[in-house]
C-alpha positions as CSV (number, residue, x, y, z in Angstrom):
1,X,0.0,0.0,0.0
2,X,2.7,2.4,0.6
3,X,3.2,2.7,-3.6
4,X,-0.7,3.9,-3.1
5,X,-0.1,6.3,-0.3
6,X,1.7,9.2,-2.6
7,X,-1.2,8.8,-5.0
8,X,-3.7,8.8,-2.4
9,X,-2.1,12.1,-0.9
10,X,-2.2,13.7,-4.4
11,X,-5.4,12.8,-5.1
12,X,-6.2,14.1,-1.7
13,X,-4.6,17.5,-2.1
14,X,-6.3,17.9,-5.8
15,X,-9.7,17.2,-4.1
16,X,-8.8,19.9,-1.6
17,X,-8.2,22.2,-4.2
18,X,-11.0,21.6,-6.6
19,X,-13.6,22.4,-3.5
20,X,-11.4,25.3,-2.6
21,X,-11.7,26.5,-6.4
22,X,-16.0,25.4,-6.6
23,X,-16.2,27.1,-3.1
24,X,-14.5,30.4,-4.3
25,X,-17.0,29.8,-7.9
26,X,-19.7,29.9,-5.1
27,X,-19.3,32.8,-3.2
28,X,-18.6,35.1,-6.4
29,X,-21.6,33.7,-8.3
30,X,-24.0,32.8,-5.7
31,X,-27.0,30.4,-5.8
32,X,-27.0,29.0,-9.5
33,X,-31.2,29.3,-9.2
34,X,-30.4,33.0,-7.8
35,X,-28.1,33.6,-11.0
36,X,-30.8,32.1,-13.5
37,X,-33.5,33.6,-12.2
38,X,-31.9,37.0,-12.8
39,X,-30.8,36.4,-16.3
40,X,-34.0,35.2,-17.2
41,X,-35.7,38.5,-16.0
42,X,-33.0,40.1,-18.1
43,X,-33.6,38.4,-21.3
44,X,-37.1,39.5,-20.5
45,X,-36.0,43.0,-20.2
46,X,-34.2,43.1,-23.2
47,X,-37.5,41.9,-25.1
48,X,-39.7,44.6,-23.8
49,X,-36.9,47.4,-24.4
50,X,-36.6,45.6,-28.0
51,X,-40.3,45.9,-28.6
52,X,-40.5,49.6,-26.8
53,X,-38.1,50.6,-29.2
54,X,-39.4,49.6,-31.8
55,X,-42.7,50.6,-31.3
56,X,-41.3,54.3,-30.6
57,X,-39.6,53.8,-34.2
58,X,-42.6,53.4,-35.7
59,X,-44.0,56.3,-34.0
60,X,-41.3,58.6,-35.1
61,X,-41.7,57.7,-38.6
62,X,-45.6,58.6,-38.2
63,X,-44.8,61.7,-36.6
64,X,-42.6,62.6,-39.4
65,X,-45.0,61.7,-41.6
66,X,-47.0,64.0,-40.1
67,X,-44.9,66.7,-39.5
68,X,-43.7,66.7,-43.7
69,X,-47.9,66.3,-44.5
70,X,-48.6,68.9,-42.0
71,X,-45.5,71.4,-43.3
72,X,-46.7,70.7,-47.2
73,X,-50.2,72.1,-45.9
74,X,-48.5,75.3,-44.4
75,X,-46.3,76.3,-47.6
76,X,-50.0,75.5,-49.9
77,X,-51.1,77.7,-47.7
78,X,-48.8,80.0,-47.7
79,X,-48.8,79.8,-51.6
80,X,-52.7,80.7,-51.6
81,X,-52.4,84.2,-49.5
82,X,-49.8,85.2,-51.7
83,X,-52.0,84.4,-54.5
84,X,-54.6,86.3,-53.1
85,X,-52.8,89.4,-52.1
86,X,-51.7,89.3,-55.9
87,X,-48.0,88.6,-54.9
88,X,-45.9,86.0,-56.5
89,X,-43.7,83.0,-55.2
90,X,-40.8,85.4,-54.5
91,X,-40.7,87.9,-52.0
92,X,-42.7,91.2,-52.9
93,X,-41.2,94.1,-53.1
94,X,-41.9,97.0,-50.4
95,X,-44.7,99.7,-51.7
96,X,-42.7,103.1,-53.0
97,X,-42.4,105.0,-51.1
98,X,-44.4,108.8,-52.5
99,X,-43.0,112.0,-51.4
100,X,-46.5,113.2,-50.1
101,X,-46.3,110.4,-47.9
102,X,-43.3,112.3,-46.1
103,X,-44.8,115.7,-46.0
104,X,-45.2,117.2,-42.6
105,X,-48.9,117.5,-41.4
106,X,-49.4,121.3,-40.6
107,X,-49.6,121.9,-36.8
């Protein structure tokens, strides 16, 4: 037995150290259920962020939708008072000024 004895002590010692190494596993991950459970909640919160963002996606590209309808509407508009007031697309140019306009009213 005493050609068994050296192995027996390594074995030994490797046992030893393969609990010390699963013990020090332990403490820094903590109770395997514990560990799952909170990754589980995180792949769920990663789904509902995923689908939050995309739903806000889609609203942004309704809202710009909107906002490019809604700025078409304002320069139609805008088109139609010119029209009206008899001006055209490009800036009108400011009334002349007469030099009656600039006489003095008698006191």
């Amino acid at each position: 037995m005493t050609e068994l004895d050296p192995s027996a002590a390594r074995l030994d010692a490797a046992l030893k150290r393969l609990e010390g190494a699963l013990d020090s596993l332990m403490s820094r991950t903590g109770d395997p259920a514990v560990t799952r459970a909170e990754m589980a909640a995180l792949v769920e919160d990663r789904a509902r962020m995923a689908e939050e963002l995309d739903a806000s996606l889609a609203r942004e590209e309704e809202l710009q939708a909107l906002a490019d309808e809604a700025s078409a509407a304002l320069g139609a508009a805008i088109d139609e008072v010119r029209a009206a007031l008899g001006q055209d697309e490009t800036a009108a140019a400011p009334a002349p000024v007469v030099e009656a306009d600039l006489q003095d009213e008698p006191e």
